[in-house]
VOGU-3710 file (C-alpha; in Angstrom, 3 decimals, decimal comma):
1> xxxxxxxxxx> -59,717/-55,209/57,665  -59,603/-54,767/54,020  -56,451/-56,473/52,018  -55,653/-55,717/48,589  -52,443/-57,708/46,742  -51,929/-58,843/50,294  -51,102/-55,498/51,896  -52,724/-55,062/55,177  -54,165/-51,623/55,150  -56,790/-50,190/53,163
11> xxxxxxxxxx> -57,367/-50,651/48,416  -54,292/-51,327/46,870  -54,810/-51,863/42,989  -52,249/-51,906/40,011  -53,674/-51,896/36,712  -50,444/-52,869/35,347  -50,283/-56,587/36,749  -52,000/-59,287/35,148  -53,995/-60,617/37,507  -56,139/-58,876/40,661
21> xxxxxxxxxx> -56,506/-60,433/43,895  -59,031/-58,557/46,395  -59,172/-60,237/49,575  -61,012/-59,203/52,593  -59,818/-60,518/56,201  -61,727/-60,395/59,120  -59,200/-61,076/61,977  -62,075/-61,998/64,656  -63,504/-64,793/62,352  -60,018/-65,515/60,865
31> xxxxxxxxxx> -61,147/-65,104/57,063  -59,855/-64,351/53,731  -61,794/-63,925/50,582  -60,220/-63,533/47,138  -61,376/-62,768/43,768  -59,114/-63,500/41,014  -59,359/-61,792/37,914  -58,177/-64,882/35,382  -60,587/-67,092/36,120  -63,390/-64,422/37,075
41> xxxxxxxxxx> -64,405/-66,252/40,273  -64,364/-65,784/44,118  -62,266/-68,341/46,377  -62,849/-68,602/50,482  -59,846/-69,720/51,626  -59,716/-71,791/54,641  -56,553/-73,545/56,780  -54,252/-72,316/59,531  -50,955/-72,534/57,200  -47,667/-72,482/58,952
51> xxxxxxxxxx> -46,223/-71,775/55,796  -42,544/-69,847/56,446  -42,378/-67,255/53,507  -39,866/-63,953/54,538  -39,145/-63,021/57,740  -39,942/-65,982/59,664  -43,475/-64,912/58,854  -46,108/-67,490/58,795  -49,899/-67,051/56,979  -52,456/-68,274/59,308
61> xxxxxxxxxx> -55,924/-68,831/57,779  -58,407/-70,414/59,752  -61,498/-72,154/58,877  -64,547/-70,595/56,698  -67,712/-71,688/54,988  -68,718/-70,961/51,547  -71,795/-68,801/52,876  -68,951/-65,905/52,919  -69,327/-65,371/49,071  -72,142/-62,943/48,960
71> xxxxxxxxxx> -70,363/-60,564/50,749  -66,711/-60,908/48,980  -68,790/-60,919/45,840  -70,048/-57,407/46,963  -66,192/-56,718/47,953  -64,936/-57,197/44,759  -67,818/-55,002/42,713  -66,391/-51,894/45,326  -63,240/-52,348/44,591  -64,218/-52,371/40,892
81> xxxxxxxxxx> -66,093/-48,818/41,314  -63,001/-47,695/43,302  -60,762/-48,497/40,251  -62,474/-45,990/38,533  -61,892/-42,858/39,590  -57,771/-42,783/41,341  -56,502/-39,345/43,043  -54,043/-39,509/45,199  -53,471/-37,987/48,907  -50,097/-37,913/50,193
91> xxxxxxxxxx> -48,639/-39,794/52,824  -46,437/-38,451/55,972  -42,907/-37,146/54,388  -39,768/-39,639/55,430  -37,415/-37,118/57,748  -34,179/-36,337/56,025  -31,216/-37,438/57,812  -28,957/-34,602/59,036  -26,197/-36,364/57,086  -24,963/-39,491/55,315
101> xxxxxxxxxx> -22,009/-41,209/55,567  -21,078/-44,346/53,163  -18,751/-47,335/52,853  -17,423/-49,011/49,597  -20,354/-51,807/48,476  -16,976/-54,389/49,106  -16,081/-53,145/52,993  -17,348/-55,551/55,326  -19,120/-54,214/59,057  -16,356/-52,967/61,084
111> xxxxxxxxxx> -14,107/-52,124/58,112  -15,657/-48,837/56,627  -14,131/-45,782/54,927  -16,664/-43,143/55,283  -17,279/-40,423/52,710  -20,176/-38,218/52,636  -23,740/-38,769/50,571  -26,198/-36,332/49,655  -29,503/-36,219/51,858  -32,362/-38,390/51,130
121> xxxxxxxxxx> -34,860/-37,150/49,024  -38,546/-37,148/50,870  -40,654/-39,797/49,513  -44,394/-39,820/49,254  -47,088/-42,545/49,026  -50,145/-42,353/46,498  -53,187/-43,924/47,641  -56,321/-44,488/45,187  -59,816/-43,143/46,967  -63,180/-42,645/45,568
131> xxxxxxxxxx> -64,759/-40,512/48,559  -62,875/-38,386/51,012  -61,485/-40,312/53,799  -62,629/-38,997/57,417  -60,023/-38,437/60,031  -59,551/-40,087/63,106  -55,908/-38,967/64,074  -54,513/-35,675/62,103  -51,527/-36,957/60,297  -48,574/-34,797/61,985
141> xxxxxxxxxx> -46,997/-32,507/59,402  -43,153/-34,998/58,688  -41,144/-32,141/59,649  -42,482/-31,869/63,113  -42,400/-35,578/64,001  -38,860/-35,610/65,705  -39,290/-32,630/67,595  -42,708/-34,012/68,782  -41,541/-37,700/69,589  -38,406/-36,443/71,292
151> xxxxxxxxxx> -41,020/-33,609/73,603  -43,684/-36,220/74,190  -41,705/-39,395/74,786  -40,457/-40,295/78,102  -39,081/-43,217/80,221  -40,362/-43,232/83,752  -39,256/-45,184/86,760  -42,568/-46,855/88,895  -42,253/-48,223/92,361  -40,184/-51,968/92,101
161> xxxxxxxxxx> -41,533/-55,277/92,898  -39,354/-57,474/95,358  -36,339/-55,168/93,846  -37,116/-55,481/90,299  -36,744/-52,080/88,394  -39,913/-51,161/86,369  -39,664/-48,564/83,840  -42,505/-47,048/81,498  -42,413/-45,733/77,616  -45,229/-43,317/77,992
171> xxxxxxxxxx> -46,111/-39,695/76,482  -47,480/-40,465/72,801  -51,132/-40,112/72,864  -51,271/-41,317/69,190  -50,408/-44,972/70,531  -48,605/-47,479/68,602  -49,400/-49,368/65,733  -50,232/-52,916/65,597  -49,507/-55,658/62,839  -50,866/-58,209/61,682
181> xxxxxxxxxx> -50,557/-61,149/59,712  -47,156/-62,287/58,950  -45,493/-59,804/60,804  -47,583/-60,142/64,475  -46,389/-57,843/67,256  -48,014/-54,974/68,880  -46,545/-51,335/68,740  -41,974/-52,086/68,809  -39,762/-54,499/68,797  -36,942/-55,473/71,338
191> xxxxxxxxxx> -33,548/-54,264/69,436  -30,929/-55,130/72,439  -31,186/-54,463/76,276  -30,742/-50,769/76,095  -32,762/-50,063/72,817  -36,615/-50,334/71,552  -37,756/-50,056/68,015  -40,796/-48,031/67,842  -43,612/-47,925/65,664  -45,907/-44,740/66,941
201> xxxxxxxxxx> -49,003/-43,694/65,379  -48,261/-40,018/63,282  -51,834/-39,964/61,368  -54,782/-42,324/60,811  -57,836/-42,021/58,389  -60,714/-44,730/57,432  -62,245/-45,458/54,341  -66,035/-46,877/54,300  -64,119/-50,337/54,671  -60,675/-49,877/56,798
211> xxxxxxxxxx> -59,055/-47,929/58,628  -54,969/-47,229/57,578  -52,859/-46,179/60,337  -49,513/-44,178/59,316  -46,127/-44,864/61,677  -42,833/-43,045/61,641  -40,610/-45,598/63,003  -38,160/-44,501/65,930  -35,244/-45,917/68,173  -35,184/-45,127/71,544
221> xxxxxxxxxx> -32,858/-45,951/74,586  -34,433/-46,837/77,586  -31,734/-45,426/79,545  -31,258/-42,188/78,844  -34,897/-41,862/76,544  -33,118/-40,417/74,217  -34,198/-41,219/70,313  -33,064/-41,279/66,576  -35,297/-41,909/63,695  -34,164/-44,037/60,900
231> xxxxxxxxxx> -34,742/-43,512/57,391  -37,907/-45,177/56,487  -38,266/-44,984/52,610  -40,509/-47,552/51,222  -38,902/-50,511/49,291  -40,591/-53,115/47,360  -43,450/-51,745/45,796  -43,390/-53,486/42,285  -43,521/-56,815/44,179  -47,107/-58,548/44,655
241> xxxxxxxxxx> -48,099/-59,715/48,062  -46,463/-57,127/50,775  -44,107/-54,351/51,251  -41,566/-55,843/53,729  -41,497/-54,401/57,155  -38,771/-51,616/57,496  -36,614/-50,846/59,653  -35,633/-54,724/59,935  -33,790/-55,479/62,971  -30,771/-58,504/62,514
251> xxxxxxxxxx> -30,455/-60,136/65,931  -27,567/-61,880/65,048  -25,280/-59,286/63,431  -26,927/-56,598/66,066  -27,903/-53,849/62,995  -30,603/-52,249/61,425  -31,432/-52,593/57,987  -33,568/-50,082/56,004  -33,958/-48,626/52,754  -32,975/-45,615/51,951
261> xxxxxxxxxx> -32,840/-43,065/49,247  -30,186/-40,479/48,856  -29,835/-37,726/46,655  -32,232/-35,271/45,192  -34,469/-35,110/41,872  -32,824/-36,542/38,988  -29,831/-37,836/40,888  -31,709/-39,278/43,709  -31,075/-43,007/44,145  -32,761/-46,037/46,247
271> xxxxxxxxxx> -30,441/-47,667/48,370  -30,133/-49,686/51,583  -28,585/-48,448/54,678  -26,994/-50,296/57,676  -26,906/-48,894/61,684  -26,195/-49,712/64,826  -28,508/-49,574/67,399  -27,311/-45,838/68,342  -27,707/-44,468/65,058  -24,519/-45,205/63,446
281> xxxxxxxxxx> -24,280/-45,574/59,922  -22,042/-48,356/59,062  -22,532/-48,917/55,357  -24,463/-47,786/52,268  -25,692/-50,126/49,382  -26,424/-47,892/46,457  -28,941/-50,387/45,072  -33,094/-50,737/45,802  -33,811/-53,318/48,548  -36,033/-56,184/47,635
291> xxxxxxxxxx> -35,972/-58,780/50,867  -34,629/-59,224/53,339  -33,921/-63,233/54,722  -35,812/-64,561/57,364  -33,041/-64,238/60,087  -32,051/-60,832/58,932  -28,461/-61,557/57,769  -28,819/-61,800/54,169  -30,277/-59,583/51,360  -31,406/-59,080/47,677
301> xxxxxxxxxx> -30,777/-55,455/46,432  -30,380/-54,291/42,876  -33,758/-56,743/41,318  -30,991/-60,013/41,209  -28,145/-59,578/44,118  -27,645/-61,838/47,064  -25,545/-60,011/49,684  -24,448/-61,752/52,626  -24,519/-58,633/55,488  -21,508/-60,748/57,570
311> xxxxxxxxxx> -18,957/-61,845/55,414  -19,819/-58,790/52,310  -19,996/-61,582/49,814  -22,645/-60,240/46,685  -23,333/-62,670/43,999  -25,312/-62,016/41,193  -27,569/-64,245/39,941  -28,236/-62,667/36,270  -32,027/-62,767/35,904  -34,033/-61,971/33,013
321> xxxxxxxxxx> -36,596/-59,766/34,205  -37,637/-58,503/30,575  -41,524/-58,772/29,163  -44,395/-58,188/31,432  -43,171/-60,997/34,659  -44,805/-60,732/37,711  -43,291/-61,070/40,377  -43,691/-62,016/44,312  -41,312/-61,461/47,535  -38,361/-64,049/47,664
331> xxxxxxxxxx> -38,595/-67,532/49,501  -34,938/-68,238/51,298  -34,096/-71,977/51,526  -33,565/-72,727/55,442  -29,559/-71,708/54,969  -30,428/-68,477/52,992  -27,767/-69,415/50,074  -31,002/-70,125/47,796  -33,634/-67,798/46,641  -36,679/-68,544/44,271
341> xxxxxxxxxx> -39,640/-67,028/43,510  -42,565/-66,367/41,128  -42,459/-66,467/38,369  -39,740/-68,226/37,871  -36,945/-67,227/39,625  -33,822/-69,201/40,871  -30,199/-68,547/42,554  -27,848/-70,566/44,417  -25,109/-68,458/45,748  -22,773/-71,084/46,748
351> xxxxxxxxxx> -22,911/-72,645/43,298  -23,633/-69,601/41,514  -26,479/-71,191/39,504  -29,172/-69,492/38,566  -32,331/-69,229/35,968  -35,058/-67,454/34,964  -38,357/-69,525/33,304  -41,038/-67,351/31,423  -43,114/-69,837/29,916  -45,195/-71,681/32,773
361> xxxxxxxxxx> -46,098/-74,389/30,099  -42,237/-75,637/30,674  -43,481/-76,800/34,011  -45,946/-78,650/34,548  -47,865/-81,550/32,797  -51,030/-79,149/33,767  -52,718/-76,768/31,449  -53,146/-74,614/34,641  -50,981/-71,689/35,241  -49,506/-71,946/38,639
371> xxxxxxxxxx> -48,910/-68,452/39,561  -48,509/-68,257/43,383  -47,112/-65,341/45,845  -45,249/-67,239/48,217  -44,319/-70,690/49,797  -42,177/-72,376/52,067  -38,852/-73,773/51,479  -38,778/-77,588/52,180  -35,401/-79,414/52,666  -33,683/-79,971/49,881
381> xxxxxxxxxx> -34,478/-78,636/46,572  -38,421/-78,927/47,057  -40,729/-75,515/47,641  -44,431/-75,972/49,010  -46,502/-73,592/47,343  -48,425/-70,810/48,836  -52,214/-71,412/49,157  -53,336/-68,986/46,300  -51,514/-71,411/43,352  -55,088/-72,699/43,727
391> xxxxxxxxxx> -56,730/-70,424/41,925  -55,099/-71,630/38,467  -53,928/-74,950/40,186  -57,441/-76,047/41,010  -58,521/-78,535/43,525  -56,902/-81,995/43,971  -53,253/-80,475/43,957  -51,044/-79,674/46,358  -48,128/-78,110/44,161  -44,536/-78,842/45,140
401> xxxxxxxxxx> -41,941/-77,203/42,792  -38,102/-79,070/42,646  -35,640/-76,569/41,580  -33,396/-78,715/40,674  -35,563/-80,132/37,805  -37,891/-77,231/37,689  -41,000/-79,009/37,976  -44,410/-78,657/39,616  -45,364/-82,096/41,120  -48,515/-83,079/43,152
411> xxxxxxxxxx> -47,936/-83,545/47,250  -51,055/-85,092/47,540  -50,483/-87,832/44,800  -46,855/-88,584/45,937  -48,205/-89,031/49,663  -50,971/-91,091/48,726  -52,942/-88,608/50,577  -57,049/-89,641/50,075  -58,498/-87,235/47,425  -60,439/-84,731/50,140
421> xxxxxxxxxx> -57,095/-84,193/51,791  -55,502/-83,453/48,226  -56,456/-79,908/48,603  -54,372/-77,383/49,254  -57,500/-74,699/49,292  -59,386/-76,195/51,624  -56,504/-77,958/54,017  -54,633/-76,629/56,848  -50,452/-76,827/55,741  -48,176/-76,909/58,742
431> xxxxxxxxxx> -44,531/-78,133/58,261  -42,004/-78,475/61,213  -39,599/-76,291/62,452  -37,078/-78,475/60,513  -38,685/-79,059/57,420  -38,788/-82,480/57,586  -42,269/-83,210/58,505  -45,700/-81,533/57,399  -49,446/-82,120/58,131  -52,372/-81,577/55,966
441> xxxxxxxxxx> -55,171/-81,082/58,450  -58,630/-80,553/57,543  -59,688/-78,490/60,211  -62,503/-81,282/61,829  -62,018/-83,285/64,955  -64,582/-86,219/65,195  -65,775/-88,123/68,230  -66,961/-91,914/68,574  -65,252/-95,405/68,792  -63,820/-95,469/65,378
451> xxxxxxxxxx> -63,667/-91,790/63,988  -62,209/-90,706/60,799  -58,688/-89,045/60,378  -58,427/-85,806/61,503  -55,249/-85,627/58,910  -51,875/-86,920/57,493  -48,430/-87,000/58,608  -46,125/-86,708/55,954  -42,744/-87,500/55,878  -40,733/-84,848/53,348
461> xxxxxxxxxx> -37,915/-87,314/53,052  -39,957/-90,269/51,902  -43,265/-88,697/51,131  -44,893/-91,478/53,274  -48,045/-90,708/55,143  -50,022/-91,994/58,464  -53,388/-90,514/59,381  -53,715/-88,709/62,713  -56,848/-88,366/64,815  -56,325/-85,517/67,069
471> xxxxxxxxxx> -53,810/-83,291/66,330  -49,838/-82,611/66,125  -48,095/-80,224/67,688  -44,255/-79,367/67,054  -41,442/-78,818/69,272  -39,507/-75,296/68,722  -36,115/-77,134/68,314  -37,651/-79,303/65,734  -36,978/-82,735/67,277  -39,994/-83,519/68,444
481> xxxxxxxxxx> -43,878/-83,757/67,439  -46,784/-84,896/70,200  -48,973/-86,713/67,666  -52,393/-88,150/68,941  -51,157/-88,243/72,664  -47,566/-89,843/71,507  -44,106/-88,620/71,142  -42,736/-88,632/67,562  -38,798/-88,384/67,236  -38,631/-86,480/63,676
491> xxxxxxxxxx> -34,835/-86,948/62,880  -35,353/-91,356/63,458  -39,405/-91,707/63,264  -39,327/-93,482/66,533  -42,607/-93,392/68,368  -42,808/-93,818/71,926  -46,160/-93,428/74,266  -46,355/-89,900/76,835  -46,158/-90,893/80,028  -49,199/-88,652/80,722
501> xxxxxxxxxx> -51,252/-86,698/78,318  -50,018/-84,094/76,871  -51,507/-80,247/76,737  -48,164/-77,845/75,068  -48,622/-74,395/76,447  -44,828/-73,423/75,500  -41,952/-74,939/74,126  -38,926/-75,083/75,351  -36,832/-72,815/73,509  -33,627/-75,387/72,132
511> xxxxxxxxxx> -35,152/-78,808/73,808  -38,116/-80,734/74,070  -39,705/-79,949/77,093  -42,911/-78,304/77,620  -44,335/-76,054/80,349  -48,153/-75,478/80,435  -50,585/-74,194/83,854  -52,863/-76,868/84,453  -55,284/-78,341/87,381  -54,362/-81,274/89,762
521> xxxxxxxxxx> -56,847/-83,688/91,092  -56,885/-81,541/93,875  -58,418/-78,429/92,029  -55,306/-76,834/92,611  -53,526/-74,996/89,795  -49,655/-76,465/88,586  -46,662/-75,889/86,677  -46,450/-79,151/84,849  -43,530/-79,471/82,986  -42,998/-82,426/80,420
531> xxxxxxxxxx> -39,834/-83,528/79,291  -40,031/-85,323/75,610  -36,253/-86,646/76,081  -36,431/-87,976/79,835  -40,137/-89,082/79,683  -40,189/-87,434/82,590  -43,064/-84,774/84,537  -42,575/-82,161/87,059  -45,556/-80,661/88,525  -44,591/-77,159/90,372
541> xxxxxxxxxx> -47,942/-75,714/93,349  -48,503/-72,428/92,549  -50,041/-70,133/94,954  -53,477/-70,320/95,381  -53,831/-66,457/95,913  -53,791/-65,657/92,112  -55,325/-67,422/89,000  -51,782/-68,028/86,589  -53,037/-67,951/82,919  -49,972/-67,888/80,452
551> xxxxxxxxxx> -46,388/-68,947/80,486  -43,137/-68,148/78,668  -40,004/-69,505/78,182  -36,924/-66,951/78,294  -35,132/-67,193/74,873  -32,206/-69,265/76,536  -34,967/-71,485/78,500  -33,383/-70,618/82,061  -36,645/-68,992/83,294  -40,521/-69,320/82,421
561> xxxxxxxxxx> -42,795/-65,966/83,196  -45,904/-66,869/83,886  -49,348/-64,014/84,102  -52,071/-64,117/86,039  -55,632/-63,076/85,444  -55,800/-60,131/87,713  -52,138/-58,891/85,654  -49,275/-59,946/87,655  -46,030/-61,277/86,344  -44,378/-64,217/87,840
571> xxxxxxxxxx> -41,329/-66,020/87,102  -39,451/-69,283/88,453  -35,875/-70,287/87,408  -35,470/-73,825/85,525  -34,506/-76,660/85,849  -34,497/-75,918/89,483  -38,098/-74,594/89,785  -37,200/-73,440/92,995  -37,222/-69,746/92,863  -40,671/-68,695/91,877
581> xxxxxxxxxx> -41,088/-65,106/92,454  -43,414/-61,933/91,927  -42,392/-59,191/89,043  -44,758/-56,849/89,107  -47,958/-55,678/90,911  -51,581/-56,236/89,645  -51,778/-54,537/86,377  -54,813/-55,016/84,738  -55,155/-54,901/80,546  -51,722/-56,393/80,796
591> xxxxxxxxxx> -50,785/-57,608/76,731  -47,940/-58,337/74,749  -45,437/-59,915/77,199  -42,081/-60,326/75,437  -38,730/-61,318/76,750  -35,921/-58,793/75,957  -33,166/-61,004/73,755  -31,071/-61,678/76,465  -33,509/-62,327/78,915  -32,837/-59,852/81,637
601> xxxxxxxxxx> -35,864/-57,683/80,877  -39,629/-58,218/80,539  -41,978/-55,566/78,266  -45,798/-55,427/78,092  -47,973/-52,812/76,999  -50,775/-51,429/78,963  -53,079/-48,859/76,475  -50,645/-46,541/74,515  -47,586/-47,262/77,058  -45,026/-49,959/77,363
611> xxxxxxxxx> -43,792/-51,779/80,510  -40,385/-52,914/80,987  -39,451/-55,042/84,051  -36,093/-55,795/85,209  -36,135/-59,891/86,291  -32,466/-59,656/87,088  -32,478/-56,871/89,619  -32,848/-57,907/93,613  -33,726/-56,114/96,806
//
C-alpha cells in the first residue's frame, strides 16, 4: 500500500508544504520508506513503536534492512512524475441531511434549544492522477447510497448454539472497508448493544501502485436493521500526517462526533455535529474540527479551541498561526487538558497557558530542525517524539521536548543509553500504558551463555536504565511489566521472580492477570491463567475435541472467549472458570472477534458479513 503525508490510500502531494514525505508500506513485511525533501535523502524506518498519538492510535513499524532503498528510491522518482501533471476526479458526494437542528455553542448535552440550520453543502475530494485509474467496484452515484444500503442491508437470525441468539449483517456485496495503521479494525465499530457503525464499500479504483477504497459510513440497529447515515464531510485536510477517522464514536459520553458542513455556496460553513446513537442531533459547533482526544470526550475546533464535549467548557488558547507553519494532528497529554503539536504549539486548559514558537533555533542546542508529525505524551510535561524527527534530528538522538521549558533534550543521553541504542530511527519505542516506563528495543534477540542486551528499561521518572535480554511485555492496567521472565511492579520498581514462565496471550482488562492457551506435559491443551498480584497459576483442561487458538478478555474481565482452529467460539466465566461453554458452531474464515462494550454480545466477520452472538442468552 502506497502512503503519501501519512494517509493510507493512494498519492497525496501538497506543493504548498515545505517539506515532502513519500513513504511506501508494505503491511506483509511491515515496512515504511520515506524520502524527505530537505535533506534530499531516503530513510527505512525500522521499530514496532507503541507510540500513543490521537485516538489511542499507536504506529507500529517493524524491522527492515537497508536493501529496501532501491525500490523507495524508484518510489519517490514516480511520485515526482506524478507531481507533474494533477487533474482531479471526484469523490462519492456526502448525503445531505433531511434537516438540521442546532444548540447554542454554550448548551451542554441534554440542555439544547433547537433551531433550524440550512442543509449541508455536498463536498467533494480532488485526487492528483497521471493515468486513468481502472475500476474494480463502480463508485455508487451519492444520491443512491441510502436507498441502496437501506434495500440491500439486512439482519438475519441463524440457528442458536446452546441458546445463544446469532444474528447476521449481510446483503452488501461491496464488503466493508478495512483500516489500517493507527486506526486497526476491520469493516464497523461496536457503538452500544443495539447499534453498529458501518463502514461499507460505495466505489473502489487502483492506481499502478494502490488501490483506494471509498466508504459512506452508516449506523445501523441490529434490532430492527433499520439505518441512518451521518454526515461524513472531511475535516482536517491542511494538517500533515492523517485525516482523522470520522464519524468518531465517544464511549464514554455515548455520542457521535463528526464534521459537518452546513449551508450552501458562499454561506456554507464547516462545523462539527454531535448524535446519539439513533440519529439525534444534539448540538452544532459552527467551527472546523481539527482532533478529536484519544478517549473521544474532548475536541479542538476553530484552528485553537479546546472544548470539553461533557461539561461545554471551550477555552481558547490564542495561537499564532500566521507565516507559512506547518502543522501536524494534536498530541493530548494522558488527562486531555494539554495539547501540543508541531510546530510549536502549546495549551493548557486548566491554566489557560498557551504559546506558539516559530523559530526552531529557540529550541534546541542543535543546528537540526526537528520537525516531527506526532509523538506521545509522557507524564508530566515531557513529549517523546515521533520517529520521523529523525530525518533533521539525525542519528544518536532520541528527542524529548519539555513544555514547560520548551526544550528538545536527548533520551538517549539522559538514560545513559549505549550509543547504538541512542537511535530513535533504528530502535523499537514502546512506553507503558501509564507512561511511566518505556523500552528502546533493537529488534535482535541473541542466544549463548552471556548474550548482549536485547534493550533498556527506562524509568520516565528518573531516566534510569537496566538492560533487558528477552523482552517486556506490559500489563493493560499499567501496573505491571513481565521483564526477562520476572514481574516488574511499575508504580514501586519492585521486582519479584514468576512463579512459572511466563507466555501473555491477553491481559486482563483492569488487573494483572494473564490468560494464554498453552500445552501441559501431558500434550494436552490448557487455560493457564497467571495472576501478577497473587503469584498465583490456574491451569483450566480444555476439550480435546477442538484445537483452541486465541483468547479474549470481556472489557469488564468477567469472561474470556476463546476460538478454535476449525472456527468455533468458546467462552468460560472468571474467576470461577467453571462454566466453559460453546457459542457458536464451526465457522470457518472466522476474523475479527470483538466484544460488544458491555460484554453481552460477540461480532466476527466471515467474507463481506458480520456475526453477532448473544453470550448472555440460555436455552
Amino acid at each position: 500500500m502506497i502512503v503519501a503525508d501519512g494517509k493510507p490510500a493512494g498519492w497525496r502531494f501538497s506543493l504548498e508544504q515545505i517539506s515532502i514525505k513519500l513513504s511506501l508500506y508494505s503491511r506483509s513485511e511491515g515496512v515504511f520508506f520515506f524520502y524527505h525533501h530537505r535533506q534530499g535523502v531516503i530513510h527505512p524506518t525500522k521499530g514496532s513503536q507503541a507510540l500513543h498519538t490521537n485516538h489511542s492510535r499507536a504506529y507500529e513499524i517493524k524491522t527492515i534492512t537497508r536493501t529496501g532503498l532501491s525500490l523507495a528510491a524508484c518510489l519517490a522518482f514516480a511520485a515526482c512524475a506524478q507531481m507533474i501533471a494533477q487533474p482531479t476526479d471526484k469523490a462519492p458526494t456526502p448525503v445531505n441531511a433531511a434537516a438540521v437542528r442546532t444548540a447554542a455553542a454554550t448548551s451542554f448535552i441534554g440542555q439544547l434549544t433547537e433551531t433550524a440550520l440550512p442543509s449541508p453543502t455536498p463536498t467533494s475530494t480532488p485526487r492528483p492522477t497521471q493515468i486513468p485509474h481502472a475500476t474494480t467496484i463502480p463508485t455508487i452515484e451519492a444520491a443512491k447510497i441510502p436507498g441502496r444500503l437501506q434495500a440491500e442491508l439486512s439482519v438475519e437470525k441463524l440457528v442458536a448454539t446452546n441458546g445463544h441468539n446469532l444474528r447476521r449483517v449481510t446483503g452488501w456485496e461491496n464488503g466493508f472497508k478495512e483500516f489500517y495503521g493507527p486506526y486497526r479494525f476491520k469493516g464497523y465499530q461496536w457503538m452500544d448493544s443495539k447499534h453498529l457503525l458501518l463502514f461499507p464499500i460505495v466505489g473502489e479504483y487502483v492506481d499502478p501502485f494502490s488501490s483506494t477504497q471509498d466508504t459512506r459510513p452508516v449506523v445501523i440497529n441490529l434490532d430492527t436493521a433499520q439505518i441512518w447515515l451521518p454526515p461524513s464531510d472531511r475535516a482536517n485536510e491542511q494538517n500533515g500526517l492523517l485525516e482523522i477517522l470520522l464519524p468518531r464514536w465517544s464511549p464514554i459520553l455515548g455520542i457521535l462526533i463528526t464534521a459537518e458542513t452546513v449551508g450552501e455556496g458562499a454561506s456554507a460553513k464547516e462545523g462539527v455535529s454531535i448524535y446519539n446513537s439513533s440519529g439525534k442531533l444534539l448540538k452544532h459547533y459552527a467551527d472546523r474540527l481539527v482532533d478529536t482526544s484519544p478517549s473521544a470526550t474532548k475536541m479542538l475546533i476553530a484552528n485553537d479551541t479546546w472544548v470539553d464535549l461533557n461539561t461545554g467548557k471551550m477555552v481558547d488558547f490564542g495561537w499564532d498561526f500566521k507565516g507559512n507553519v506547518h502543522r501536524w494532528l494534536p498530541i493530548w497529554s494522558p488527562d486531555e487538558s494539554r495539547v501540543y503539536f508541531c510546530c510549536y504549539f502549546y495549551g493548557n486548559a486548566i491554566t489557560g497557558e498557551s504559546y506558539t514558537i516559530s523559530d526552531a533555533n529557540l529550541l534546541t542546542d542543535s543546528s537540526n530542525y526537528l520537525d516531527h508529525s506526532g509523538g506521545t505524551w509522557l507524564q508530566g510535561p515531557d513529549v517523546l517524539i515521533q520517529y520521523d524527527a529523525i530525518y533533521t534530528g539525525g542519528s544518536g538522538f532520541i528527542p524529548i521536548y519539555n513544555t514547560y521549558t520548551r526544550k528538545f533534550s536527548n533520551l538517549g543521553k539522559r538514560a545513559n543509553l549505549p550509543d547504538e541504542f541512542n537511535q530513535s530511527n533504528l530502535m523499537i519505542l514502546s512506553v507503558s500504558p501509564n507512561r511511566n516506563y518505556m523500552t528502546v528495543d533493537g529488534g535482535l534477540r541473541y542466544g549463548g551463555d552471556n548474550p548482549p542486551p536485547a534493550g533498556y528499561l527506562i524509568n520516565l521518572k528518573t531516566f534510569k536504565s537496566q538492560p533487558y535480554f528477552s523482552g517486556v511485555h506490559w500489563s493493560t492496567n499499567g501496573e505491571y511489566a513481565v521483564v526477562d521472565s520476572k514481574m516488574l511492579t511499575l508504580s514501586s520498581g519492585a521486582i519479584k521472580a514468576l512463579p512459572a514462565r511466563l507466555y501473555c496471550e491477553t491481559w486482563h482488562p483492569t488487573r494483572g492477570i494473564c490468560a494464554t492457551v498453552s500445552t501441559d506435559a501431558n500434550k494436552q491443551q490448557v487455560l493457564t491463567i497467571q495472576d501478577l498480584q497473587s503469584m498465583s497459576v490456574k491451569k483450566v483442561p480444555l476439550p480435546v475435541t477442538n484445537s483452541f487458538a486465541g483468547v479474549m478478555w470481556s472489557p469488564r474481565g468477567d469472561w474470556i472467549a476463546l476460538t478454535t482452529d476449525n472456527g468455533s467460539i468458546w467462552q468460560i466465566d472468571y474467576p470461577g472458570l467453571k462454566k466453559l461453554e460453546q457459542l457458536t458452531p464451526l465457522m470457518e474464515n472466522m476474523e475479527n472477534l470483538t466484544w460488544a462494550p458491555d460484554g453481552a454480545q460477540l461480532s466476527f466477520m466471515i467474507g463481506k458479513d458480520i456475526y453477532i452472538v448473544d453470550a448472555t442468552s440460555q436455552p
